[in-house]
C-alpha positions in Angstrom: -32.5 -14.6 6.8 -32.7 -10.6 7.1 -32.6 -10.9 11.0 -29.4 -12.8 11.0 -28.1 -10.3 8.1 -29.2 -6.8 10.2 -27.5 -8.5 13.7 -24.1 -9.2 11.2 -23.7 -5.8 10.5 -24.6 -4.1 13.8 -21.8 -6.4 15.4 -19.6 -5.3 12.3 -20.5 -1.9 12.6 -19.6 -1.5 16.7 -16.6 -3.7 16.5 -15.0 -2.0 14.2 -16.1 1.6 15.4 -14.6 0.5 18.8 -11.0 -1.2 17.1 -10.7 1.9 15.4 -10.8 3.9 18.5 -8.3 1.0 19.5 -6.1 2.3 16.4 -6.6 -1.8 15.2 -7.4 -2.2 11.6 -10.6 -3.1 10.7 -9.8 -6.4 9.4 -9.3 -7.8 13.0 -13.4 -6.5 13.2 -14.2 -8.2 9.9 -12.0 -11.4 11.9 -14.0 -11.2 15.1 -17.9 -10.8 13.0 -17.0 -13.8 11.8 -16.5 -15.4 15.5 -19.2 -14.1 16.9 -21.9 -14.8 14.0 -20.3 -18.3 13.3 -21.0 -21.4 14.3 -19.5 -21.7 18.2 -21.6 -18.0 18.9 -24.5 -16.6 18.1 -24.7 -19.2 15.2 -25.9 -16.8 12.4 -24.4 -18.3 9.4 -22.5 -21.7 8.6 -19.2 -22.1 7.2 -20.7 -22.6 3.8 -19.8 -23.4 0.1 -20.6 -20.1 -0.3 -18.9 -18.5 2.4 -15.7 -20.1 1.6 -15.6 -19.2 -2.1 -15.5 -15.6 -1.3 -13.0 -16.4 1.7 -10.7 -18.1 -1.2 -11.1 -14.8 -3.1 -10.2 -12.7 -0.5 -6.7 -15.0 -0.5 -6.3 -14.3 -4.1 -6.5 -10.7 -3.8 -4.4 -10.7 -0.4 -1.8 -12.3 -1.9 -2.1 -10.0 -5.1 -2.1 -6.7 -2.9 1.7 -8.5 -1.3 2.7 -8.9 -4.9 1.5 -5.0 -6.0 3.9 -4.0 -3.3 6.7 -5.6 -4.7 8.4 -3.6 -7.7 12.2 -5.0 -8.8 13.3 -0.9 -9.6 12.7 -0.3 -5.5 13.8 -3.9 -4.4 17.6 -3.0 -6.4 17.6 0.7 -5.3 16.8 -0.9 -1.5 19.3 -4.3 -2.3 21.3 -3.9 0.6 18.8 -3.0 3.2 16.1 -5.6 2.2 18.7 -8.4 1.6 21.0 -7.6 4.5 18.6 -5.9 7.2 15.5 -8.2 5.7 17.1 -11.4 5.5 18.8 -10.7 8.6 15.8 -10.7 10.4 14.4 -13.6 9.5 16.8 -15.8 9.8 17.5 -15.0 13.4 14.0 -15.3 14.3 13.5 -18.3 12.5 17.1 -19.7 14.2 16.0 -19.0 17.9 12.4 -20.3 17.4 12.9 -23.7 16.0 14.9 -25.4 19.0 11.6 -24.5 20.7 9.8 -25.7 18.5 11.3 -29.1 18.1 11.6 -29.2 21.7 8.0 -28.4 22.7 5.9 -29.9 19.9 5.8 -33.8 17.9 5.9 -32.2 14.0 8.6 -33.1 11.8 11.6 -31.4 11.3 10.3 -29.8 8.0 7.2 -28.9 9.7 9.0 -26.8 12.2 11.4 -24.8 9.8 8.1 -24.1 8.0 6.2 -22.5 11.3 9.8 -20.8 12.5 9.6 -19.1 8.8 6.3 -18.7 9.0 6.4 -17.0 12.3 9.2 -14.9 11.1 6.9 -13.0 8.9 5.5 -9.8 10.1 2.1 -8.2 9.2 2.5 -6.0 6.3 -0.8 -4.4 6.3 -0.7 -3.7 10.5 2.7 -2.3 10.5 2.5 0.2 7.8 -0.7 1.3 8.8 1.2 2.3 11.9 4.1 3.9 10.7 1.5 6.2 8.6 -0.8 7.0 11.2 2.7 8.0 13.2 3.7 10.4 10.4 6.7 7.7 10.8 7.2 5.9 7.2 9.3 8.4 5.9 12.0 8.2 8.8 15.3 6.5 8.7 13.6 4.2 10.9 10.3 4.0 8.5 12.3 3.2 5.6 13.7 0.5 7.4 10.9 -1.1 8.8 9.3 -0.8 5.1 12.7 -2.7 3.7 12.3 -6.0 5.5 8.9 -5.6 5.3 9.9 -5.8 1.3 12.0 -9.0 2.4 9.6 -11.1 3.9 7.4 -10.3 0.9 9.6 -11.4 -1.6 10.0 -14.5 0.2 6.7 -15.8 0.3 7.2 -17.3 -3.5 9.5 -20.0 -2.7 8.0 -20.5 0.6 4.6 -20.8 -1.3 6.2 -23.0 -3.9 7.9 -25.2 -1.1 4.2 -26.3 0.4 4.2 -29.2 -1.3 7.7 -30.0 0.2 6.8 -29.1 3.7 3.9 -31.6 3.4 6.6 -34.3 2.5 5.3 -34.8 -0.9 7.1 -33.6 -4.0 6.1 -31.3 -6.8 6.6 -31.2 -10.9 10.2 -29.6 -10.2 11.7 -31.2 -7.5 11.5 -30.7 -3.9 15.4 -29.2 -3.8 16.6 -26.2 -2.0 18.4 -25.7 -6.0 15.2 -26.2 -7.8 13.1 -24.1 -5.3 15.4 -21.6 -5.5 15.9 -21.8 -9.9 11.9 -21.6 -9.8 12.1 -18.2 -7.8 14.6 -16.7 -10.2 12.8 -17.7 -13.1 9.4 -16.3 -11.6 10.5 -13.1 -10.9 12.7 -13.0 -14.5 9.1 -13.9 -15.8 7.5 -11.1 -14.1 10.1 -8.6 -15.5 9.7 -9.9 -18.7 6.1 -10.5 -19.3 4.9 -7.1 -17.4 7.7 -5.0 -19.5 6.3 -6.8 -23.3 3.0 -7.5 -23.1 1.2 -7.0 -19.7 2.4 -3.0 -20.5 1.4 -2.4 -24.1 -2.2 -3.8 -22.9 -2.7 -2.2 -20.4 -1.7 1.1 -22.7 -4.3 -0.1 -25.0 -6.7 -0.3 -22.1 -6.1 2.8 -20.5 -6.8 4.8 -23.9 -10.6 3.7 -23.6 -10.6 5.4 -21.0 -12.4 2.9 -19.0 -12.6 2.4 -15.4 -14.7 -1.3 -16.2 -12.4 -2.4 -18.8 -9.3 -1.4 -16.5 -10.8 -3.2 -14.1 -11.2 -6.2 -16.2 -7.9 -6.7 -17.3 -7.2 -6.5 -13.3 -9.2 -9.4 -12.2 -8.2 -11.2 -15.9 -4.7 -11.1 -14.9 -5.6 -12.0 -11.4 -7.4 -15.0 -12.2 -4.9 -16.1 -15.4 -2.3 -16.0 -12.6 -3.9 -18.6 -10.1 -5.0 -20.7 -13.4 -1.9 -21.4 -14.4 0.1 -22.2 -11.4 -2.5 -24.6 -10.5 -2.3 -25.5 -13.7 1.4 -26.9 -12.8 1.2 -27.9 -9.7 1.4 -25.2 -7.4 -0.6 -22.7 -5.4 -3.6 -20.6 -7.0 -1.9 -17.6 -4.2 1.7 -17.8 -6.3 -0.2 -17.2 -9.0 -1.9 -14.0 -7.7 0.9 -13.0 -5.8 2.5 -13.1 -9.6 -0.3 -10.9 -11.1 0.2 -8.6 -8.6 4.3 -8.4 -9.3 3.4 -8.3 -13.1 1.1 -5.3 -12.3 3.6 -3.7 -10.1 6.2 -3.5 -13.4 4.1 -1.3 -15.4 3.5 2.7 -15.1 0.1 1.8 -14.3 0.9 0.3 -10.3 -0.1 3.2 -8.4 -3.9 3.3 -10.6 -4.3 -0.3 -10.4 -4.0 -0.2 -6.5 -6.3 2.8 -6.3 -9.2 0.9 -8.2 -8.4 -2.6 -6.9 -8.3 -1.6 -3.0 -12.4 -1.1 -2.7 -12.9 -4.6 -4.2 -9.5 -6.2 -2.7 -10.7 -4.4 0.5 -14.9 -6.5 0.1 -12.9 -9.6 -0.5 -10.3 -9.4 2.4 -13.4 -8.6 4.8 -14.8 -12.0 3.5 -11.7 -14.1 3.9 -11.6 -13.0 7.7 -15.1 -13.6 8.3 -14.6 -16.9 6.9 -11.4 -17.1 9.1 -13.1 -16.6 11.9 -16.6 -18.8 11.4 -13.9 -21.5 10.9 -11.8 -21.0 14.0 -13.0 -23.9 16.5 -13.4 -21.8 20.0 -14.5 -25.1 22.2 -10.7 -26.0 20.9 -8.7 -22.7 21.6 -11.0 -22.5 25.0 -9.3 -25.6 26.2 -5.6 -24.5 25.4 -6.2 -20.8 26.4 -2.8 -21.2 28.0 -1.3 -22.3 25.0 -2.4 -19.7 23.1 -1.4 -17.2 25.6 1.9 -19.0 26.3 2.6 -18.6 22.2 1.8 -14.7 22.0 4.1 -13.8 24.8 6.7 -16.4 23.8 6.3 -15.2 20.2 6.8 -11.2 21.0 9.4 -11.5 23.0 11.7 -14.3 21.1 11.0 -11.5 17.7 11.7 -9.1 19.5 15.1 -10.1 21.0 16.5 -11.1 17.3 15.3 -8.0 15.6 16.6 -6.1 17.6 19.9 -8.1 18.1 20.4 -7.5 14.1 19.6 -4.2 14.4 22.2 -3.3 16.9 24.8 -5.9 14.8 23.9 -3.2 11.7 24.2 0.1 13.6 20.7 0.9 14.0 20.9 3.2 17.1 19.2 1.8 20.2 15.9 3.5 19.8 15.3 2.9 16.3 16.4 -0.4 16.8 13.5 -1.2 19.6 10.9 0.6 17.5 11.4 -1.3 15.0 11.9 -4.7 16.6 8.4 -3.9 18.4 6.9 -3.2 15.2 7.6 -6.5 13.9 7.6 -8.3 16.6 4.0 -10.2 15.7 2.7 -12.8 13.4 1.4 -11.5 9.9 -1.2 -12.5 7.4 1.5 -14.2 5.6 0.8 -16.9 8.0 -2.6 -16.4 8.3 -2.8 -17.0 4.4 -0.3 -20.3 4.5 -2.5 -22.0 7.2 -5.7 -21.5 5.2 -4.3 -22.3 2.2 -3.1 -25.7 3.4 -6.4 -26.1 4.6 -7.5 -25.4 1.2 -5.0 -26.8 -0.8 -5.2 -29.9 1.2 -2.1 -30.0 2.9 -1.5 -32.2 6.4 1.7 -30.4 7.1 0.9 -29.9 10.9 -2.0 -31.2 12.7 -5.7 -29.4 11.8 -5.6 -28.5 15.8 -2.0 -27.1 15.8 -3.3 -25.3 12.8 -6.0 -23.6 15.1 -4.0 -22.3 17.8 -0.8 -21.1 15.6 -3.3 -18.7 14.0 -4.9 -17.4 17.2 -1.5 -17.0 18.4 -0.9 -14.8 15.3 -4.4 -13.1 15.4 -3.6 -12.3 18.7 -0.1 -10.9 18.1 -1.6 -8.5 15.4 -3.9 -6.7 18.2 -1.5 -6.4 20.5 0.8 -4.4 18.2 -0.5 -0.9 18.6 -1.7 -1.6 22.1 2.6 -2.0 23.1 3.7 0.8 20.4 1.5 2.9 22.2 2.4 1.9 25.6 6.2 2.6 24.5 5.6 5.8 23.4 4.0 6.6 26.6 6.8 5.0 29.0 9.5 6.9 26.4 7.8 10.5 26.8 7.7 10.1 30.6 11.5 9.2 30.7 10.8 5.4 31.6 12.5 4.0 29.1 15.4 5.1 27.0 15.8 7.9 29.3 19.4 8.1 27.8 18.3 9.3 24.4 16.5 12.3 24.0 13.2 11.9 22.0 13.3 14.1 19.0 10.4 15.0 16.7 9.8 13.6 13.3 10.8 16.5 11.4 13.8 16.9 12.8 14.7 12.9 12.2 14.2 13.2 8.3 13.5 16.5 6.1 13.7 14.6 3.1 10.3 15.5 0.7 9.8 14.3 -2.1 8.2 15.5 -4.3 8.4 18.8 -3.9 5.8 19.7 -6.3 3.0 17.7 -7.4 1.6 18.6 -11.5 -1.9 16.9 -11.8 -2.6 16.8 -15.5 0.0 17.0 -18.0 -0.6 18.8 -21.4 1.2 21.2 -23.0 1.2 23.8 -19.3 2.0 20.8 -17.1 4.9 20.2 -19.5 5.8 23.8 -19.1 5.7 24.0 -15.6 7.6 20.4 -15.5 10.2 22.1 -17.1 10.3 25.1 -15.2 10.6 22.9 -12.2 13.9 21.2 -13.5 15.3 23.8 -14.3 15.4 24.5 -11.0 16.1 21.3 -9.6 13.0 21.2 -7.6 11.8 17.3 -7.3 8.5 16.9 -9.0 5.9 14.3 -10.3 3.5 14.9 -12.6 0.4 12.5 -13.1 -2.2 12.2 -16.0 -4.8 9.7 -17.3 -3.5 10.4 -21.1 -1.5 7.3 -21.5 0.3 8.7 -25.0 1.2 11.9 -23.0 2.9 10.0 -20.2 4.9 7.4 -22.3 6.0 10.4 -24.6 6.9 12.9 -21.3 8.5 9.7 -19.9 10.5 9.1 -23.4 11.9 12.6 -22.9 13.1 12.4 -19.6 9.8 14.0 -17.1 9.1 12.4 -14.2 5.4 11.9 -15.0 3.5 8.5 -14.0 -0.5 7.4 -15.3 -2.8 7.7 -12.3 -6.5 9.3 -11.8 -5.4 12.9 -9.4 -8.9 12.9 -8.4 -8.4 9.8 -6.7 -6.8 10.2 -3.1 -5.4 6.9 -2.9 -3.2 8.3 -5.9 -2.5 11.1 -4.5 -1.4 9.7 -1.1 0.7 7.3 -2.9 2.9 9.2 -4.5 3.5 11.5 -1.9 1.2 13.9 -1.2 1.0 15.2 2.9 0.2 17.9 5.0 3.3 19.6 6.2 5.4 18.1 3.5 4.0 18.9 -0.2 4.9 23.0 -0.9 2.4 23.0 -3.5 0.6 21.6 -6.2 -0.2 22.4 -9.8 -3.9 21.9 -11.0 -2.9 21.6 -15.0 -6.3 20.0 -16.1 -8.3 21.5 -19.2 -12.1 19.6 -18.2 -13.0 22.4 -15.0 -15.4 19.2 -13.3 -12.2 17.4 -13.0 -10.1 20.0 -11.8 -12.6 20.7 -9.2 -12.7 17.0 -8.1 -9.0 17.3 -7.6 -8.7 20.1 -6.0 -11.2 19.2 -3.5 -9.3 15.5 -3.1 -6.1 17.7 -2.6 -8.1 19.9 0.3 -9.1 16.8 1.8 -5.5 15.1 1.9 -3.4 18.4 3.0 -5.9 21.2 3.5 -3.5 24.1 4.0 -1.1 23.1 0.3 -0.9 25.7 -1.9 -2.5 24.7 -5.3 -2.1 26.8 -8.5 -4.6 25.8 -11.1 -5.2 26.7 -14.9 -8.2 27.2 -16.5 -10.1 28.3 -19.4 -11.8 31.2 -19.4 -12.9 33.5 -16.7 -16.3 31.6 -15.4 -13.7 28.2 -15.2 -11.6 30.1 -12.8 -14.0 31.8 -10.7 -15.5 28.3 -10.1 -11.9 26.8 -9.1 -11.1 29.9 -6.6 -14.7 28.6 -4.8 -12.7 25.8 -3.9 -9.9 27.9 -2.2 -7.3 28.2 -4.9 -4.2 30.1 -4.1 -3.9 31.7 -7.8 -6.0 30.4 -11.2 -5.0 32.0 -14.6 -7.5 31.9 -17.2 -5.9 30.6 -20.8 -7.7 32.7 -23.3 -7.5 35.8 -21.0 -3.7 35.7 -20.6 -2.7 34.8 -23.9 -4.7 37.6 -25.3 -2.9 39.9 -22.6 0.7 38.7 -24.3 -0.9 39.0 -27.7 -1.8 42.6 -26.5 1.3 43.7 -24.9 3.0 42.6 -28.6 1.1 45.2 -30.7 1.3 47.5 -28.0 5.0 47.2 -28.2 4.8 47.9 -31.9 3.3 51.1 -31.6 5.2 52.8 -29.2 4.1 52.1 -25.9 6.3 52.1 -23.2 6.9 48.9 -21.3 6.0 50.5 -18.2 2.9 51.7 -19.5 2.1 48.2 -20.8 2.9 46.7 -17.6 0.4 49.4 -15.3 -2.2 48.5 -18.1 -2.1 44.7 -17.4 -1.7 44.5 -13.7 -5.2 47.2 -13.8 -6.6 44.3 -15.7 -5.6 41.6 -13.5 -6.7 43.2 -10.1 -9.5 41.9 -8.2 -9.7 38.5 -10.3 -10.1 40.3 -13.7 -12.6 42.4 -12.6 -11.6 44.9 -15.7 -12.1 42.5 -17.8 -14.9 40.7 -17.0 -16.9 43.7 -17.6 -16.3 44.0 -21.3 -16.2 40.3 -22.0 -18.3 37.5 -21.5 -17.6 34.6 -19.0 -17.7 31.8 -21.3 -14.7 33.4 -23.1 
């Protein structure tokens, strides 16, 4: 068994070494270990109990990472892009491909608007993992990419409640468009209501233990709650996850939850395409190699003629509107994730062999993604393409930064500066792992969030690049944390400038080690203002007072450390 296990890893280990180089995620490596070590290969392992459990997980926690994504605050500031550009979108796709697929296949008429939808959906994880590595995701065109992105997301909960439908068999609630469409509302009103009054005062009670294991916890708790108690009534465990992860995405606590579920959500993913692909039957897809390769091309081009047709119809200009019709224009895990969980669930929608080639087709449509973007990119810089609008650079397409200013830790000087900072209208966000101090900074207006600021998932997601962030405040009283921040902050954006606070003299010549810009000891400076007060009182002249501190201050408080001790 440890022979089969070391050869598992080595293939992992190359393959996704050499995607990477590729610039294809590492899940398509996790997809193709699976192929080669299953069954119809090397024969390694069997599809067994075991490895299908943790496939089943990784579905739970893939469709819990779609529903983390999903927050109703950015879906009603983004309304008219996600519901116009987003719906847009799939609705042309899904028109143009299901004449073809009537015409070229025996399933029912259900069964094709299901695949047409399905096929409609792009990869979430592929695409936006593309627009970052582009330094892209913040342009006009980024945002909207992101927005029907958002779309399709949202509408994987009635098309996950309408399985049963698809299948032709009916479900506690009906099998109506109008009760399909009453259970959506009432999901997402649940959501809203349940995350605001009692997922958010737990997790507050949570977060003060200041726990990662019992944070954790309540994360998988919710998780598997979720999948309970829709199959509880009838419908899929994956709504139910997909549910957690909306209900998660409602609280102040989204951006920490992601950070500590992604290692674990990241494990389990890894298993779900490893089962994927020791369950793909090759002797099958051998034989219809042509239909496979028919359905890629046929697939990319058909998305990419409608997305970019209602791109053009919304006046996207002609560049933006092929970038970002390329970008979508493959398959997603949204289908990926319907297919196995028919096959899970049971569910003889489409034939177990159609099943098999519509997700190579959508496998392959996922690798060839960065492949063309990077082809385009090429033929556009060389003037092949487009050679009527001039390329410009990224910076020049969208200066917007936000924020400005990031405050990690949030006490009584993070407040300060916080303040400071409005006063001036400069955009900030301040983060801290005090739960009370957030809810009362929130309470009087600061734009401060809960999140770990030595974690750089955090960080990145809330908006901290190279280039972009001017600076960032280190406003942290324990000096081990502060230097685990900083040094996250050095890894993310290595030339920021980062201002830190600190206790007494031996705390900040530890922080300026780690390449601070400027660290003002506490004790030091208060007793300087203290100082200059009695001075004041007796006489001495401000300008005197001031010579007298800035002599103290040179050289890191060299003055002063020699009449005081560091620990002061």
């Amino acid at each position: 068994m440890t022979l089969p296990i070391l050869i598992f890893f080595a293939i992992l280990f190359v393959l996704v070494c050499v995607l990477r180089v590729a610039h294809i995620g590492a899940l398509v490596a996790f997809l193709f270990a699976g192929i080669i070590s299953g069954p119809f290969a090397l024969n390694l392992f069997q599809l067994s109990d075991t490895w299908t459990f943790l496939g089943d997980l990784g579905i739970l926690f893939l469709w819990f990472n779609l529903g983390l994504g999903i927050n109703m605050r950015r879906l009603w500031e983004m309304r008219h892009t996600i519901f116009g550009f987003g719906a847009g979108q799939v609705l042309m796709v899904a028109f143009m491909l299901f004449p073809i697929l009537v015409g070229f296949t025996s399933w029912t008429i259900l069964g094709c608007i299901m695949v047409a939808l399905l096929l409609a959906m792009s990869s979430t994880s592929a695409d936006i993992q593309l627009l970052t590595d582009s330094n892209r995701l913040n342009t006009n065109m980024g945002r909207q990419t992101f927005s029907i992105l958002l779309f399709q997301d949202l509408l994987s909960i009635p098309l996950l409640a309408m399985l049963p439908v698809f299948a032709g068999k009916t479900f506690n609630l009906g099998a109506t468009a109008i009760d399909i469409f009453v259970l959506s509302i009432a999901l997402i009103l649940g959501v809203v209501i349940v995350g605001r009054f009692i997922l958010n005062p737990l997790m507050r009670l949570v977060a003060k233990l200041k726990s990662r294991e019992s944070f954790l916890l309540v994360i998988m708790l919710t998780i598997i709650l979720g999948a309970v108690g829709m199959d509880f009534i009838g419908l899929p465990t994956g709504l139910g996850a997909f549910l957690a992860g909306m209900l998660l995405s409602e609280t102040i606590y989204r951006h920490q939850v992601s950070a500590e579920v992604t290692p674990y959500s990241m494990l389990f993913l890894a298993f779900f395409f490893v089962a994927l692909g020791m369950g793909l039957d090759l002797p099958l897809l051998g034989h219809n190699w042509y239909i496979v390769l028919a359905g890629v091309v046929g697939l990319v081009i058909i998305k990419f003629c409608a997305i970019f047709i209602v791109a053009r119809v919304r006046s996207v200009s002609v560049p933006d509107a092929a970038m970002i019709a390329l970008i979508l224009a493959q398959g997603g895990e949204f289908g990926l994730l319907m297919l196995q969980t028919m096959k899970v669930a049971g569910i003889d929608a489409l034939p177990q062999a159609h099943q098999e080639i519509l997700t190579a087709i959508i496998i392959v449509s996922i690798m060839l993604t960065p492949i063309l973007m990077a082809l385009f990119d090429l033929l556009r810089k060389r003037g092949w393409v487009l050679s009527k609008y001039p390329l410009r650079s990224i910076d020049d397409i969208d200066k917007s930064v936000k924020p400005v200013v990031m405050i990690c830790g949030f006490g009584r000087v993070g407040q300060i500066i916080a303040e400071m900072l409005a006063a001036e209208d400069i955009p900030y966000i301040a983060l801290d792992l005090d739960v009370n101090a957030v809810m009362v900074g929130r309470e009087r207006g600061f734009n401060v969030v809960y999140g770990n600021t030595s974690s750089e998932a955090v960080l990145r997601d809330f908006g901290l690049m190279p280039r972009r962030t001017k600076a960032v405040v280190v406003a942290l009283d324990n000096v081990a944390t502060a230097r685990d921040t900083i040094l996250t902050v050095r890894h993310i954006a290595p030339k920021v400038k980062i201002f830190a606070r600190a206790r007494n003299l031996a705390d900040s010549k530890e922080l300026l080690k780690e390449g601070v810009t400027e660290v003002l000891p506490e004790t030091i400076e208060s007793s300087f203002m203290l100082g200059a007060g009695v001075l004041t009182h007796l006489g001495v002249s401000d300008r005197r007072i001031e010579n007298l501190l800035n002599g103290f201050r040179e050289d890191n408080y060299a003055g002063v450390g020699k009449t005081i001790a560091d620990n002061i």
